[in-house]
KOLKEDO-147878 format. One record per residue (C-alpha): residue in one letter; chain; x, y, z. Coordinates in steps of 0.1 Angstrom, whole numbers, plus 5000, padded with zeros to 4 digits. Layout:
REM residues N
residu / chaine / px / py / pz
A / A / X / Y / Z
...
This chain:
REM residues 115
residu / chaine / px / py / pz
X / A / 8582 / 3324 / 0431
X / A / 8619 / 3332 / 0432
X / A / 8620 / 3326 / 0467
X / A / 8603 / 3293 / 0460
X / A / 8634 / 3284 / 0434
X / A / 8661 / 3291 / 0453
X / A / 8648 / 3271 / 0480
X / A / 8642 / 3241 / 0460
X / A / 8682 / 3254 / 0443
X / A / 8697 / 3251 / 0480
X / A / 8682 / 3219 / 0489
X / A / 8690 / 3200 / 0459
X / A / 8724 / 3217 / 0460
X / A / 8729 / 3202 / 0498
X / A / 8715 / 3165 / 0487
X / A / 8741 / 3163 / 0458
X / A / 8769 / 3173 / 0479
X / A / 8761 / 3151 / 0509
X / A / 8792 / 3130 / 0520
X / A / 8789 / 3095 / 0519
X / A / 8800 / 3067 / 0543
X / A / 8821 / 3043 / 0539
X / A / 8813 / 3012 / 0565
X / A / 8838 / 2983 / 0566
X / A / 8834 / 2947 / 0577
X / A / 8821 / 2914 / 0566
X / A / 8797 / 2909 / 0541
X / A / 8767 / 2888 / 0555
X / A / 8731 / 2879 / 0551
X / A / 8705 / 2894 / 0576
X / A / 8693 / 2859 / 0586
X / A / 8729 / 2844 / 0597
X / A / 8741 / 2874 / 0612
X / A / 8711 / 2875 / 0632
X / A / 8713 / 2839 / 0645
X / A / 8750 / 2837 / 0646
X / A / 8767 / 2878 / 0644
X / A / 8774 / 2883 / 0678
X / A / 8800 / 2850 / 0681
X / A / 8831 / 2856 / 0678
X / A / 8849 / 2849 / 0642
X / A / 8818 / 2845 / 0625
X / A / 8824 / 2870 / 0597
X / A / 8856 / 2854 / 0588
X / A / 8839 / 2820 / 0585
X / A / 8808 / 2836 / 0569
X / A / 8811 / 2818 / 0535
X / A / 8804 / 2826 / 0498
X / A / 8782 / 2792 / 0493
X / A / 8758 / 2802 / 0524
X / A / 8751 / 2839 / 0509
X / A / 8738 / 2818 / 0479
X / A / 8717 / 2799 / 0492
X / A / 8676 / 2807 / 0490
X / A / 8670 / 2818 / 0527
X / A / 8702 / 2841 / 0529
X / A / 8690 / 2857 / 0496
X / A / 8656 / 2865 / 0503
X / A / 8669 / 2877 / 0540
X / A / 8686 / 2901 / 0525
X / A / 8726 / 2917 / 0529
X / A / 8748 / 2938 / 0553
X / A / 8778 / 2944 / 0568
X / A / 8787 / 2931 / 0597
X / A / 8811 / 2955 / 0619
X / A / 8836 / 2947 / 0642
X / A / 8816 / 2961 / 0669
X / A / 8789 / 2933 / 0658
X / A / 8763 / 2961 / 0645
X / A / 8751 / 2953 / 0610
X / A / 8744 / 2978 / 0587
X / A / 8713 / 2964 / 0565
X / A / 8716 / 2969 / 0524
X / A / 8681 / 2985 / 0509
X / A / 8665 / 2967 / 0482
X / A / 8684 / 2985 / 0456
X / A / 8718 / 2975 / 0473
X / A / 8713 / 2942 / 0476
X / A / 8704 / 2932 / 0439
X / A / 8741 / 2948 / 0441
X / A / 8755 / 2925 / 0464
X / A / 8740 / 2896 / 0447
X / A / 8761 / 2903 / 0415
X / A / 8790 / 2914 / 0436
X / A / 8789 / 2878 / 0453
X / A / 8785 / 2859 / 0422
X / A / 8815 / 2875 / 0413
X / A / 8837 / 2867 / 0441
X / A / 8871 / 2847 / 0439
X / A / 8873 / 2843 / 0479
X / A / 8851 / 2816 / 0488
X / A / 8857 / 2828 / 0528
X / A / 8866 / 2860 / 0549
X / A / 8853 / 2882 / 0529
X / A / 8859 / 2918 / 0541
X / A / 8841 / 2946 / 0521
X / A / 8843 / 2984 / 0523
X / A / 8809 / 2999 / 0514
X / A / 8804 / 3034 / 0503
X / A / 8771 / 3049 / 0503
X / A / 8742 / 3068 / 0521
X / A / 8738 / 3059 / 0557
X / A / 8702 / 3061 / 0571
X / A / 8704 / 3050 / 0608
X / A / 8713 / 3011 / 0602
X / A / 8706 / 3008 / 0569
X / A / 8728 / 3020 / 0538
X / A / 8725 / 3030 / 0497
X / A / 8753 / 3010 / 0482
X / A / 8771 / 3037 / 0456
X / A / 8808 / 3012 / 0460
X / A / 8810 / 2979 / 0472
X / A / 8848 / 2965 / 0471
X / A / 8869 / 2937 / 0485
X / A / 8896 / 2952 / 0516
């Protein structure tokens, strides 16, 4: 049974100090960076009305790298980047770092701020 504590102890330790990642690049939904990522300029012209509208939403976000990988946002993440977005100034060019838990190509958003 002790054995069995400090087990469960150690992992829980090693989860809570796990570093996170930060990934930087352009905010984007999944369905126009999958028609449109690879082309060159597209996060810069990415704009604040299209990650509004109904299909972009329900696509769902990322970040769109400058190696033109996207890093998909879970489910949690982007109710996050729906209030982030709401709250945005720039209308255009809208270059994020986003700090979290990296899973292969998908990401937990802890911090999502404008570079």
């Amino acid at each position: 049974m002790r054995k069995l504590i400090l087990v469960l102890f150690a992992a829980i330790a090693v989860c809570a100090f796990a570093a996170d990642t930060t990934v930087k690049g352009y905010l984007v939904d999944l369905s126009c960076a999958a028609e449109e990522g690879s082309k060159p300029g597209f996060g810069a012209k990415h704009s604040k009305s299209c990650l509004q509208m109904d299909e972009c939403v329900k696509s769902g976000y990322g970040v769109l790298t400058d190696d033109h990988k996207v890093i998909k946002f879970d489910k949690a993440s982007n109710e996050q980047a729906k209030k982030f977005i709401a709250d945005l100034k720039k209308t255009k060019d809208i270059k994020v770092n986003v700090t979290g838990n990296l899973n292969g190509d998908m990401i937990t958003v802890n911090k999502m701020e404008l570079q």
